[in-house]
Phi, psi and omega in degrees: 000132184281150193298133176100350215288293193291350185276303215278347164315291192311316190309293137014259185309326183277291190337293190290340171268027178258311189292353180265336144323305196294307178271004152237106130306158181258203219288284184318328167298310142344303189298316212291284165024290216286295177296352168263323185275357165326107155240200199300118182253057190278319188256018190044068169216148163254132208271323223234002147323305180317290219296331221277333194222092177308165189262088178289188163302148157273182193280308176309315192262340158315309191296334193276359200269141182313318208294329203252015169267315190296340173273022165057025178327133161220116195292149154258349179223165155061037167324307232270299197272031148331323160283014142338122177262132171273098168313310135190184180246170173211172206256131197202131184193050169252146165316290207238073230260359167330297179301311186293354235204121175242017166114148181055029182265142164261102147296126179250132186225148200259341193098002152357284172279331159308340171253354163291096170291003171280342176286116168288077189317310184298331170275354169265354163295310190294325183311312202268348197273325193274343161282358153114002172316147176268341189205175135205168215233138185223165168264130152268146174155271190254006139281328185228120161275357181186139161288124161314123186325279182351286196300282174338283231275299185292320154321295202320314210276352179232027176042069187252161198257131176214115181239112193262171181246058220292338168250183172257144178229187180254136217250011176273315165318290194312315168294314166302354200266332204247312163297311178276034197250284218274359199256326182259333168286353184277313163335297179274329167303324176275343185281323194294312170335301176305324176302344189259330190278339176285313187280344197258312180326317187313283177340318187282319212267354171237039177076000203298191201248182200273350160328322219255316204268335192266287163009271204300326191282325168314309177283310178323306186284313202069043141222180176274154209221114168230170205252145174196130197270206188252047132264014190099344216262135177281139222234359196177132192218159179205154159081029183172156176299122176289351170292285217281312214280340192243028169265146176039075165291314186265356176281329179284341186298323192275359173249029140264070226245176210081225193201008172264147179286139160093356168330145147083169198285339187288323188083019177299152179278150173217154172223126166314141158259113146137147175001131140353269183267049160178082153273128124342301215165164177243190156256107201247155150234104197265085187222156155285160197300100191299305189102017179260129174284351168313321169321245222308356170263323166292324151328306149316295160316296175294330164287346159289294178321303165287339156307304195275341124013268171289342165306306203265022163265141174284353167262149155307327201309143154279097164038298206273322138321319197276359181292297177325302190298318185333290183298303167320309157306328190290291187295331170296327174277340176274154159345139173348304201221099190272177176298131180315334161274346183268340165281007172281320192272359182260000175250344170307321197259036132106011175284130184290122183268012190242322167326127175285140181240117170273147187241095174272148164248108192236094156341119180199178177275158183306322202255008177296302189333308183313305199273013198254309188291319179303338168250014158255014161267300167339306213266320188270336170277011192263322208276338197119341195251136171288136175194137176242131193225119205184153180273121175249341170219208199270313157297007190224097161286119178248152151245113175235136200236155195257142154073021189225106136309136188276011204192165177079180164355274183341312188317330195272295170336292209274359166262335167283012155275328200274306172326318191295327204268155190299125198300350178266344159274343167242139175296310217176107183260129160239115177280138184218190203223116176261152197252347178189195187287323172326279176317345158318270205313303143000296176287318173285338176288333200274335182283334181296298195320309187291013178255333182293314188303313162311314204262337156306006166066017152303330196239102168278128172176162173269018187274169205241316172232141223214133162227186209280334198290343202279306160000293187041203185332316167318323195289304181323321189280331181282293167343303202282353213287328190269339191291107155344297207274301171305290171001303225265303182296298193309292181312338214269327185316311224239342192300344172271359167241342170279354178249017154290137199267342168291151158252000135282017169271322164304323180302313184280345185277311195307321203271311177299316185266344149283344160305308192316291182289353157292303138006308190077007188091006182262118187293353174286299171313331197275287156324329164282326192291337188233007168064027189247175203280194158255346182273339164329296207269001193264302187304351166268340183271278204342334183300296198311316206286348183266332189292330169294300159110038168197147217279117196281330186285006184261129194288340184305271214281323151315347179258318204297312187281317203292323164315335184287318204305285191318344140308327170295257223317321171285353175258343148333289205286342203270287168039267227275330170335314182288293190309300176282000000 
């Protein structure tokens, strides 16, 4: 008997029925367990599922620990199943080692029944396979000098991991070396969890946006994680390149269909969002299927979260609106010619790069803007038209309809959209035109200007909607509004009325000389605008032309006032913008 045999068996044994203690609680115990640690089941998925089969050693990576290298292993039978996970290991050396053994133990052995000739070496291999051992590692040496042909041969045949040990190692080593493998991985299995559970717990209770929480789930895995609601359409990516990870997104997104992981040809990892019977949307890890259980507990997690999220917001928007709004911001704010990953995320979210878009822009107040949108979802569904709709600053609402023209026909569409909407909420609409997608950004900077132009109370008119052509000379004097030389032109035009010291005498010369020049110089036109007689009014413009010091009937000195005023009205607006 080799020295130690019997202390490190007791050692063994008692170790394993402590770790088996450890993984059966009993019934009441179990019960509490379940109830402190219950989670949140919004998505019919258990977040802490995963968790159920900790990542113990394989058979293979047991052979590289020193304790168990110095003994020279050499496997002889069931090479194929060496990636076998090991539960722990135990010291063992009965013939009939069953009644000890509760499934997934490497029995370590000196050879004891191998060297018995009273031992049915074939029933004692199967005996160890049908009580659930995973493997045995037996010492050649002073009990067994070589393993018996038998023994070999019957491993081979029912493919049992059978291994020798050509040196002597200490089997007390081994066993600490392999529980505490299996002791520390329970460890970091259980801190990540609380880290996950913690990080998600934040999120929910401090409101975050679903940006963060898709973040926060990427960064915890080191892959990429993206949100995509059930038409496929990606709605949010975090943790990876968007070029590589969203390309022709929703057709490989349709061959992982359902809501189970590993569906479909791909292996994607998925988590369902949302109620049972009012799912949303998925949680995609677009990698083929790893086998780390971790994916599905973080998956889980970010899908309770955005479930009870989207419960507790206080807005209509849906996921896929507020995705919608993202990009459009994204694209207004970008460069001439923007980048290939954000037109990646804007054909991921189901916009068409080959289409042409009419682009509306709509002036309005910060707080107006919520109830701006909603009835301009309203108006393009009443009307038919596909439209993605969103806030790019706090005051500018954009709209782009795929396949709407800004003129013709189209031209009708787009004023009975402005017409549905409430007239107190909108400022100021301007529209431009993209031949695709590329030109979208383009088009929203030129429709924001014209409505900043528009909405500078520049353009008097009954249009409902202004494209760049409608602007004229105005667009130009709003470019110029900061420019010294205009300032300068305006005071020096306007100084003999703007420097009367009555105000009402200013208020009436001002008021008089944009009638004048709305007018056109006609004294008939002049006099109905201001409600006066004709002789009235013939003695009101001579007033303007001696106080001006200049001939109104000439159109030239008549082009000269009208540019001031329009210069007056934008160092006005800009004023009062600072003052308020």
């Amino acid at each position: 008997m080799k020295p130690g045999v019997s202390m490190i068996g007791c050692a063994g044994m008692y170790l394993d029925r402590a770790l088996f203690k450890r993984r059966q609680p009993s019934r009441v115990g179990n019960q509490l367990v379940q109830h402190i640690q219950k989670p949140l089941r919004i998505c019919g998925s258990d977040p802490n599922a995963a968790l159920s089969d900790v990542m113990y050693p394989t058979i293979a990576e047991i052979l590289e620990i020193p304790s168990v290298a110095r003994g020279l292993p050499r496997v002889r039978s069931g090479r194929a199943a060496l990636d076998t996970r090991i539960r722990w290991v135990h010291v063992n050396e009965q013939q009939n080692p069953a009644g000890s053994l509760s499934g997934g133990e490497l029995i370590l052995s000196i050879g004891v029944p191998a060297s018995d000739p009273t031992t049915n070496l074939v029933e004692y291999i199967s005996m160890l396979k049908s009580a659930g051992a995973a493997g045995l590692m037996i010492e050649i040496g002073q009990h067994v000098q070589a393993l018996p042909q038998a023994l070999v041969q019957h491993a081979r045949a029912i493919s049992f991991p059978l291994i020798e040990l050509r040196q002597s190692v200490r089997f007390i080593d081994v066993t600490e070396a392999v529980h505490g493998i299996i002791l520390n991985q329970h460890y970091a299995r259980l801190k990540f969890t609380e880290r996950v559970a913690q990080v998600f717990r934040g999120l929910a209770v401090s409101g975050a946006t679903v940006e963060q929480v898709v973040t926060e789930a990427a960064a915890l895995l080191t892959l990429p994680v993206v949100l995509e609601d059930l038409g496929h359409r990606a709605l949010c990516i975090a943790g990876g390149n968007p070029e590589e990870v969203l390309r022709d997104w929703m057709s490989r997104s349709r061959q992982t269909p359902g809501v189970t992981s590993g569906d479909g040809p791909r292996g994607w990892e998925v988590a369902p969002i949302g109620r049972r019977h009012n799912r949303w949307g998925r949680l995609i890890v677009a990698a083929r299927k790893t086998g780390d259980e971790r994916v599905a507990m973080v998956l889980a997690h970010a899908s309770d979260t955005l479930t009870l999220l989207r419960l507790a917001n206080s807005r209509n928007a849906t996921p896929t609106q507020d995705a919608q709004e993202k990009i459009l911001a994204d694209l207004f704010r970008s460069p001439q010619i923007p980048g290939e990953s954000l037109l990646t995320r804007a054909r991921a979210l189901g916009l068409n790069p080959s289409a042409a878009y009419g682009v509306l822009m709509l002036a309005t107040c910060p707080q107006d803007a919520e109830h701006l949108m909603s009835s301009i979802s309203a108006a393009t569904h009443r009307l038919g038209l596909a439209a993605v709709v969103g806030r790019v600053t706090n005051d500018h609402l954009a709209v782009i309809m795929p396949n709407v023209a800004t003129d013709g026909n189209d031209q009708q569409s787009l004023e009975r959209i402005v017409a549905a909407l409430p007239p107190e909420f909108v400022r100021a609409v301007g529209c431009a035109q993209s031949a695709n997608l590329n030109g979208v950004p383009d088009a929203l900077v030129e429709a924001a200007y014209i409505s900043d132009v528009v909405n500078a109370g520049l353009c008097l008119s009954t249009r409902r909607v202004w494209r760049y052509g409608d602007i004229g000379i105005r667009g130009l004097l709003w470019n110029l509004r900061s420019d010294s030389r205009l300032l300068s032109f305006a005071d020096e035009q306007l100084a003999p009325v703007l420097r009367k010291e009555s105000g009402d005498d200013r208020k009436m010369l001002l008021k008089s000389l944009r009638a004048y020049i709305d007018s056109n110089g006609v004294i008939a036109t002049f006099a109905k605008h201001l409600d006066l007689s004709r002789q009235t009014a013939y003695a009101r413009a001579g007033k303007l032309s001696r106080v001006l010091g200049k001939d109104l009937t000439d159109p030239v000195c008549r082009l000269d006032l009208h540019v001031a005023l329009i210069a007056l009205d934008l160092i006005e607006r800009d004023v009062r913008g600072v003052v308020s």
